[in-house]
SETOR-433942 format. One line per field, with one value per residue: z, x, y of N, C-alpha, C in turn. Coordinates in Angstrom, 3 decimals. Last residue first. Example, Ala and Ser with C-alpha at 12.3 -4.5 7.8 and 13.67 -1.06 7.14 Angstrom:
<pts>
n.w 7.080,7.800
n.u 12.850,13.190
n.v -2.250,-5.690
ca.w 7.140,7.800
ca.u 13.670,12.300
ca.v -1.060,-4.500
c.w 7.870,7.800
c.u 12.900,13.200
c.v 0.030,-3.300
</pts>
This chain:
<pts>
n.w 20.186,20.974,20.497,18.210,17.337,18.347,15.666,13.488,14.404,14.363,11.827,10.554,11.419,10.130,7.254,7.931,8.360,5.606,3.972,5.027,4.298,1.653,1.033,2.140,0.842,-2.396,-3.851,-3.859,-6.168,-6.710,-4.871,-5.043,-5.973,-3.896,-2.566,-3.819,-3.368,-0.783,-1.128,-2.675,-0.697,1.505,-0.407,-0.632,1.541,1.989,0.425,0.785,3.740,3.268,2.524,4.393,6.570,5.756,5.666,8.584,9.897,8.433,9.763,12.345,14.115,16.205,16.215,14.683,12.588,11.894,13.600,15.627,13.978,13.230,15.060,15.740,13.575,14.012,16.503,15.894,13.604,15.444,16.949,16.472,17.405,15.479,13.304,13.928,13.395,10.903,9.932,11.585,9.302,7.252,7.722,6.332,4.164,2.334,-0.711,-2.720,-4.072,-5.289,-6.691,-5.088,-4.732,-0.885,0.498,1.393,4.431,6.728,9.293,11.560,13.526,12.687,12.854,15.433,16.167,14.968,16.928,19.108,18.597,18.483,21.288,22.365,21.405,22.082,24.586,24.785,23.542,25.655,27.944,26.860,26.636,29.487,30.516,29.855,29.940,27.828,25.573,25.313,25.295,23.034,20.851,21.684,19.383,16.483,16.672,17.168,15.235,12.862,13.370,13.521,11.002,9.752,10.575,9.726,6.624,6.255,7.161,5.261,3.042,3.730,3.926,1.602,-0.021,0.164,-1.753,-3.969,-4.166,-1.839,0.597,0.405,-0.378,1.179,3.556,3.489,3.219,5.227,7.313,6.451,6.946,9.622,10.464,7.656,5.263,3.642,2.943,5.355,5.439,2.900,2.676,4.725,4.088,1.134,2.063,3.530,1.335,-0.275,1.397,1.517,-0.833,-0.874
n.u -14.375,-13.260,-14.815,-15.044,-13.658,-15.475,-16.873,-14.921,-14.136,-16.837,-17.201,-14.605,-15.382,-17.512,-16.691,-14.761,-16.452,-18.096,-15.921,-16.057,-18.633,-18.682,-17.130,-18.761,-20.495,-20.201,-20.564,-19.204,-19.697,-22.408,-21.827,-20.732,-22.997,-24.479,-22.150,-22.807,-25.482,-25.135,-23.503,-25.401,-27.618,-26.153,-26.472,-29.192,-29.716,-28.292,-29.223,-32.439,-32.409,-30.281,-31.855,-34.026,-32.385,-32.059,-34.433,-35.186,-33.158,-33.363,-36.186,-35.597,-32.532,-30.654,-28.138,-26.774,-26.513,-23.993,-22.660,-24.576,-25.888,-23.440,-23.086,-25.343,-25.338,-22.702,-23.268,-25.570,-23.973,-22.498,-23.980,-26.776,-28.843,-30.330,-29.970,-30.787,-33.350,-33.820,-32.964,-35.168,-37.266,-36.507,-34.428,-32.700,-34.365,-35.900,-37.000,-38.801,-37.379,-35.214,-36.601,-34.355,-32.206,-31.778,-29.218,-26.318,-24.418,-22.934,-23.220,-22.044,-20.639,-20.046,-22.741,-22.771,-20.671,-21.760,-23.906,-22.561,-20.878,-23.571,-24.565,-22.222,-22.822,-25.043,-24.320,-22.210,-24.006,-26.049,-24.326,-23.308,-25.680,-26.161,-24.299,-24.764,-27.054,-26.762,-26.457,-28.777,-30.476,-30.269,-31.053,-33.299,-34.932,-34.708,-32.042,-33.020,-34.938,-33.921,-32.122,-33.842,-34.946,-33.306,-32.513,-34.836,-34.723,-32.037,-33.108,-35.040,-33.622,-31.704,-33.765,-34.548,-32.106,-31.894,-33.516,-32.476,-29.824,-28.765,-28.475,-25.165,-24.883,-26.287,-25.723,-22.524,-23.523,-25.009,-23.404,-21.836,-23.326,-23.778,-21.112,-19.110,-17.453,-19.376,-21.690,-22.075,-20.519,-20.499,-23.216,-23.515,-21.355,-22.426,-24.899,-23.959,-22.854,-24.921,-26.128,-24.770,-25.172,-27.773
n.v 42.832,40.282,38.684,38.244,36.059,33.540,34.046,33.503,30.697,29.816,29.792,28.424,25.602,25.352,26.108,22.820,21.345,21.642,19.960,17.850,16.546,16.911,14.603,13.055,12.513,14.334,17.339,19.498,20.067,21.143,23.514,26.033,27.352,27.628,29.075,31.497,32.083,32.759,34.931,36.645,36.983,38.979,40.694,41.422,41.974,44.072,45.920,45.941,47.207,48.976,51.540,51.630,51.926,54.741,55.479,55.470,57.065,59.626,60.273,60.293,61.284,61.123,62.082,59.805,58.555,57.766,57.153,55.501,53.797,52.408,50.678,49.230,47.576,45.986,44.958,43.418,41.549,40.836,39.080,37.618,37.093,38.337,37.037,34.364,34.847,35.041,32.607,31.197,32.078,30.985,28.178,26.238,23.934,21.626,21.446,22.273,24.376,23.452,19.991,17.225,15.937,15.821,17.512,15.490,14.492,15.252,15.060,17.791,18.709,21.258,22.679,22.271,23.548,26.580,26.715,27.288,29.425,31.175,31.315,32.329,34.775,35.941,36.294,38.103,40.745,40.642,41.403,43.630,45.062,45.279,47.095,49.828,51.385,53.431,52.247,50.696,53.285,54.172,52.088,51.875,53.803,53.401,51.912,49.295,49.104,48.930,46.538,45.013,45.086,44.323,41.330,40.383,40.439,39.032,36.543,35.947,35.950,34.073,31.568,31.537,31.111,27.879,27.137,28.024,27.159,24.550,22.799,23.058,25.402,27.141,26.901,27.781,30.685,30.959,30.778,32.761,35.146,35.189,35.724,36.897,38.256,41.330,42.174,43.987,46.392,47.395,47.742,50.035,52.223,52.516,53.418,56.196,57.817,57.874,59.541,61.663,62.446,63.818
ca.w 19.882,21.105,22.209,18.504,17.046,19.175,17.142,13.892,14.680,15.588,11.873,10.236,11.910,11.640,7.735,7.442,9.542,7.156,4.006,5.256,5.636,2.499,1.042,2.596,2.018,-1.591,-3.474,-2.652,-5.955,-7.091,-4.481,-4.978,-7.399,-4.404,-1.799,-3.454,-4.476,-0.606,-0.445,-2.897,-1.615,1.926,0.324,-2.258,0.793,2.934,0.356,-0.346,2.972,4.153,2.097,3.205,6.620,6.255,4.615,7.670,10.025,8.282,8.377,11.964,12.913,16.345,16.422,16.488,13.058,10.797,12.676,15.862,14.327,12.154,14.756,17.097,13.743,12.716,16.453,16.671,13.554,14.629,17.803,16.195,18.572,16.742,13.267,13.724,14.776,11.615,9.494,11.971,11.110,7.713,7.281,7.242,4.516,3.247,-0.186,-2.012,-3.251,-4.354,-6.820,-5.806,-5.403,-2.294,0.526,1.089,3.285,4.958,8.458,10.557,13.390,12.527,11.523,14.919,16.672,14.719,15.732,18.934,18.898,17.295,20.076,22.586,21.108,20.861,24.337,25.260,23.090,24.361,28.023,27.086,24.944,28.215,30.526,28.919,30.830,29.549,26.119,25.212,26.335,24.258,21.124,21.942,20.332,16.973,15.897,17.606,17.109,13.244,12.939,14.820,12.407,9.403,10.268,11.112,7.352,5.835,7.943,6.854,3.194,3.065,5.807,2.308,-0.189,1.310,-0.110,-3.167,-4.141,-3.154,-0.036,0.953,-0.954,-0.443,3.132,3.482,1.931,3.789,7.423,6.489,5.760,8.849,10.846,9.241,6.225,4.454,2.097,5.031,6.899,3.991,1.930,4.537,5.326,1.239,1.282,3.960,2.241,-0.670,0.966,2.948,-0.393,-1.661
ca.u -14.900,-12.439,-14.753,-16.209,-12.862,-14.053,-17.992,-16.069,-13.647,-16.419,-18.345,-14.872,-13.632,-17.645,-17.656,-13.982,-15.890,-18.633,-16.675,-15.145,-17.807,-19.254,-16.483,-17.208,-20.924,-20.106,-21.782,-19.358,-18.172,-21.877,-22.500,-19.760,-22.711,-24.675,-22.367,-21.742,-25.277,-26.094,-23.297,-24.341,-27.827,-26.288,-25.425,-28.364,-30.450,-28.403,-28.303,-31.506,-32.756,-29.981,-31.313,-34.487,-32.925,-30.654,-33.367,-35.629,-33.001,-32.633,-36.296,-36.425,-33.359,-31.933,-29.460,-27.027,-28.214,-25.059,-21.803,-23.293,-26.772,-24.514,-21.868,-24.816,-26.042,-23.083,-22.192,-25.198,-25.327,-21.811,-22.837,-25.501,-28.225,-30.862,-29.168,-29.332,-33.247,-34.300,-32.005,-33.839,-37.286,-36.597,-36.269,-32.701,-33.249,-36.111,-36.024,-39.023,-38.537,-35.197,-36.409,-35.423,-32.124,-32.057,-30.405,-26.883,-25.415,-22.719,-23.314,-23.711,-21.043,-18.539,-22.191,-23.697,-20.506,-20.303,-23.997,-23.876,-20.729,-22.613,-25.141,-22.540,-21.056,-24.861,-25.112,-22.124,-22.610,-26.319,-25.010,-21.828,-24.468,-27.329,-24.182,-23.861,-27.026,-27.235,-25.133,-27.858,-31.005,-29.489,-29.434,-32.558,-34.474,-35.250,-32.057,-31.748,-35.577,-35.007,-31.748,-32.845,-35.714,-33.816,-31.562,-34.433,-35.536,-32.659,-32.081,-35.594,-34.539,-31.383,-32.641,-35.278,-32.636,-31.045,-34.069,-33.631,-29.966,-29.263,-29.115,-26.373,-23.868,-26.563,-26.912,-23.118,-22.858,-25.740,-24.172,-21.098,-22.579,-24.619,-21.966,-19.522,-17.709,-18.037,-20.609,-23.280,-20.828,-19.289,-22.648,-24.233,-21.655,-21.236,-25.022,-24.939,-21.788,-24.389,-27.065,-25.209,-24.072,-27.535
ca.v 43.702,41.569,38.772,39.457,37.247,34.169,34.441,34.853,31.770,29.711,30.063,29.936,26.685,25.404,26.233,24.369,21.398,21.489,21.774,18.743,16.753,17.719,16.306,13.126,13.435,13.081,16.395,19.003,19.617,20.029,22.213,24.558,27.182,27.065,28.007,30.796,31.469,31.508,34.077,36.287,36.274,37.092,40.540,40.754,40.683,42.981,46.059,45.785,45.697,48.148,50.701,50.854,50.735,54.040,55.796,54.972,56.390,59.218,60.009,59.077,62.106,60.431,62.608,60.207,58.688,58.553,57.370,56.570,54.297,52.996,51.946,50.147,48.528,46.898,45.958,44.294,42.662,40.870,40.406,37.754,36.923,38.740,38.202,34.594,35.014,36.269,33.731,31.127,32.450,32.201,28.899,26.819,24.334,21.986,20.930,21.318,24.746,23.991,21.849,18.126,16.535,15.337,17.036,16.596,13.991,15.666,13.655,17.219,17.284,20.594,22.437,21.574,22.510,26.221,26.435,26.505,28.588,30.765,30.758,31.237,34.281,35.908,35.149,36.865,39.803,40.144,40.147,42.114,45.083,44.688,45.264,48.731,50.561,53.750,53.598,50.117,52.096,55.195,52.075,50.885,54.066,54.407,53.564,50.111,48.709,49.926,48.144,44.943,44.730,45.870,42.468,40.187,41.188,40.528,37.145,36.042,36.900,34.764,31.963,31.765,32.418,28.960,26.846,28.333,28.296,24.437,22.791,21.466,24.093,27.212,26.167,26.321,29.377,31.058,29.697,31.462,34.660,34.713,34.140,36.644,37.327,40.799,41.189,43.206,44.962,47.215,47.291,49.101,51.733,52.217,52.759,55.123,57.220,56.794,58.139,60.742,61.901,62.625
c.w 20.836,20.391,22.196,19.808,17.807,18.823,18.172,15.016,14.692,16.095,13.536,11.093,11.740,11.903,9.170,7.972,9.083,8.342,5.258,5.095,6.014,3.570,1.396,2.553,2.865,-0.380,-2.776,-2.545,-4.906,-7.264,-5.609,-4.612,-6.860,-5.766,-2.781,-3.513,-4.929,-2.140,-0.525,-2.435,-2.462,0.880,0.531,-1.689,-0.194,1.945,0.953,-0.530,1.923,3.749,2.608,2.700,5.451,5.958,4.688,6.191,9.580,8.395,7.535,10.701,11.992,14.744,16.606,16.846,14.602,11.316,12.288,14.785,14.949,12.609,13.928,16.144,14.850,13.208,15.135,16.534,15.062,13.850,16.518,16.657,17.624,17.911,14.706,13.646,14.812,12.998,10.225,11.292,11.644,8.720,7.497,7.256,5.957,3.637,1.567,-0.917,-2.956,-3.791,-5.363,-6.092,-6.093,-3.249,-0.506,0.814,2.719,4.106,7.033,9.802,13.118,13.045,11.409,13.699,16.023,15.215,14.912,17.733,19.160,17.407,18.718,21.727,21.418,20.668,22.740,24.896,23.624,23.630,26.612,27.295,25.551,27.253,29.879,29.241,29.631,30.234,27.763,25.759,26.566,25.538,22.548,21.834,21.671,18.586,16.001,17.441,17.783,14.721,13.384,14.172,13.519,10.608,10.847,11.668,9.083,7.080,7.826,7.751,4.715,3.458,5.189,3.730,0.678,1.008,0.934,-2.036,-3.197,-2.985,-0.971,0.534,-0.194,-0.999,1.487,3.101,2.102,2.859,5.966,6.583,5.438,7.601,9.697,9.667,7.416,5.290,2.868,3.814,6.508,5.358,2.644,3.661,5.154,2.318,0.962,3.416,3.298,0.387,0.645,2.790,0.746,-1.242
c.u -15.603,-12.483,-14.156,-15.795,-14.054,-13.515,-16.406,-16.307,-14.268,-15.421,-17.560,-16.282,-14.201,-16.616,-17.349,-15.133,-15.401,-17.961,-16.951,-15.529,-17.148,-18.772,-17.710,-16.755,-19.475,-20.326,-21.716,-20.540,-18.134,-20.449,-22.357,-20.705,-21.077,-24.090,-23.218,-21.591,-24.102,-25.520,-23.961,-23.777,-26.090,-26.761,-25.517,-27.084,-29.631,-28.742,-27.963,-30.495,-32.583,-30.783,-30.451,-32.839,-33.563,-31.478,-32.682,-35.125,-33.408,-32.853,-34.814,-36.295,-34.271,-33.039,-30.884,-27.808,-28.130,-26.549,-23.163,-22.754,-25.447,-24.916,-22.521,-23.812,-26.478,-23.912,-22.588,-24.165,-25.490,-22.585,-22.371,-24.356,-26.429,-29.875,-29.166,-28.461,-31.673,-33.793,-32.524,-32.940,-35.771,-36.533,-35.813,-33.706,-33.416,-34.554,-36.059,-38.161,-39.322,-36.097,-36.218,-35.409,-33.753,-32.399,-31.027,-28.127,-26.535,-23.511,-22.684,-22.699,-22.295,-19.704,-21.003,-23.224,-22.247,-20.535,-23.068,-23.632,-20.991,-21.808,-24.497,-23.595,-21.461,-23.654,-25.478,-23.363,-22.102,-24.946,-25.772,-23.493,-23.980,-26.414,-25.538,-23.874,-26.023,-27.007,-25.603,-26.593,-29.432,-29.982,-29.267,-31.121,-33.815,-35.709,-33.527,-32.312,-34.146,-35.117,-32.895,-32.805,-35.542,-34.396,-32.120,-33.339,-35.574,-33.493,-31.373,-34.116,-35.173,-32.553,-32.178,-34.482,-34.125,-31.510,-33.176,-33.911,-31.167,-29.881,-30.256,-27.769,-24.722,-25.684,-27.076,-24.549,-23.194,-24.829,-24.932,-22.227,-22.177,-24.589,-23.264,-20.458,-18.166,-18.503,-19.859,-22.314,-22.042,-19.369,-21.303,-23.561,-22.243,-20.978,-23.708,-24.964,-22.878,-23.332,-26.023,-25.543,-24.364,-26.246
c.v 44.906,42.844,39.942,39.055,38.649,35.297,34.494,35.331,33.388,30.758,31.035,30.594,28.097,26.138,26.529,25.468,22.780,21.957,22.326,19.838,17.976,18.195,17.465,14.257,13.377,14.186,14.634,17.546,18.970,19.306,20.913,23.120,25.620,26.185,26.942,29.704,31.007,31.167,32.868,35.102,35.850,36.556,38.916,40.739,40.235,41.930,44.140,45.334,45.197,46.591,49.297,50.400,50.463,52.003,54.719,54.590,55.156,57.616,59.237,59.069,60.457,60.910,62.349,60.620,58.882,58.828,58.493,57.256,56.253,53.947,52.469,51.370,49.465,48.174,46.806,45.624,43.558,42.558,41.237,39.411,37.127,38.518,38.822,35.855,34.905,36.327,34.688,31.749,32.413,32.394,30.617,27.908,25.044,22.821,22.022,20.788,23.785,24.345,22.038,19.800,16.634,15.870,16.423,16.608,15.303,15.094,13.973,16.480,16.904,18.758,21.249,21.316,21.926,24.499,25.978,25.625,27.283,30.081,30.486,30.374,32.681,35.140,34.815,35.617,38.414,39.893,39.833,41.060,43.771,44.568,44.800,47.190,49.296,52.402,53.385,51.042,51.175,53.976,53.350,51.151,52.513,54.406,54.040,51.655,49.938,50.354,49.082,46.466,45.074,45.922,44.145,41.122,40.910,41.232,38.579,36.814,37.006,36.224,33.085,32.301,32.347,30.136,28.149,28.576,28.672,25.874,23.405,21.626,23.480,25.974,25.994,26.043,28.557,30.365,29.895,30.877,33.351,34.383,34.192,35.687,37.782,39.537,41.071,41.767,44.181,46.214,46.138,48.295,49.689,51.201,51.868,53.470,55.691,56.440,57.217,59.254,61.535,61.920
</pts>
């Protein structure tokens, strides 16, 4: 039982803490609005467990054996957030219109699934996971580890999205969007520059 929760701790610990996908769930949840962002929320869950699984049950001795697969997915993961950082610092700030969130179009699932794919960030998480608590390769662990993880994850970036939701009506000129935006991009950019020296 203590495995679980040191597991659970683990998980927790790199799932609330800033990082790219964090940042892009506030902002969507401040433009547009709890719903829509608990979709990039649950697609970036389950893109997450995805990567985790693929790692830990066997990708990560693929990744020890041949390390320039880790710098060429860290590098292209650094450049996609960088991507993104310069999309966020020159979107308009016009927020979306005020229908239910489940009319409002946001960042889909797919693209929270594929944010974790190129994020270094999720990488690294679930490279030191897999070292810490699943060297052995033991599948039942490593299942454990990923239920909780989707849990853990979801109501992680849900936090965040409801962040974001609850400054949206502070942010609602597209002036102070703006700015959000660029702050957002500073934080998105610095992330992806602080994982060069990971």
């Amino acid at each position: 039982m203590s495995i679980l929760v040191s597991m659970a701790a683990f998980a927790l610990a790199s799932s609330i803490t800033p990082g790219p996908v964090n940042i892009v769930a506030l902002s969507a949840g401040a433009r547009y609005g709890l719903g829509a962002s608990l979709r990039y929320a649950a697609g970036a869950t389950l893109g997450f467990v995805a990567l985790f699984l693929l790692i830990g049950l066997g990708l990560h001795a693929a990744l020890v054996r041949w390390p320039v697969l880790t710098t060429a997915t860290q590098w292209s993961g650094i450049a996609f957030l960088l991507y993104m950082a310069l999309r966020l610092a020159l979107d308009d700030g016009r927020l979306a219109p005020d229908a239910p969130d489940a009319q409002v179009a946001g960042p889909s699932a797919a693209s929270g699934a594929a944010m974790q794919w190129l994020n270094p960030k999720a990488w690294l998480a679930c490279v030191a996971a897999m070292g810490a608590y699943a060297a052995d390769g033991d599948r039942v662990l490593i299942w454990q580890f990923a239920a909780l993880y989707l849990v853990i994850c979801f109501a992680s970036i849900a936090c965040w999205s409801y962040a974001g939701a609850s400054l949206r009506h502070r942010l609602a000129n597209a002036a102070r969007m703006r700015v959000f935006n660029r702050l957002m991009a500073l934080l998105l950019a610095g992330s992806a520059l602080f994982l060069l020296d990971a």
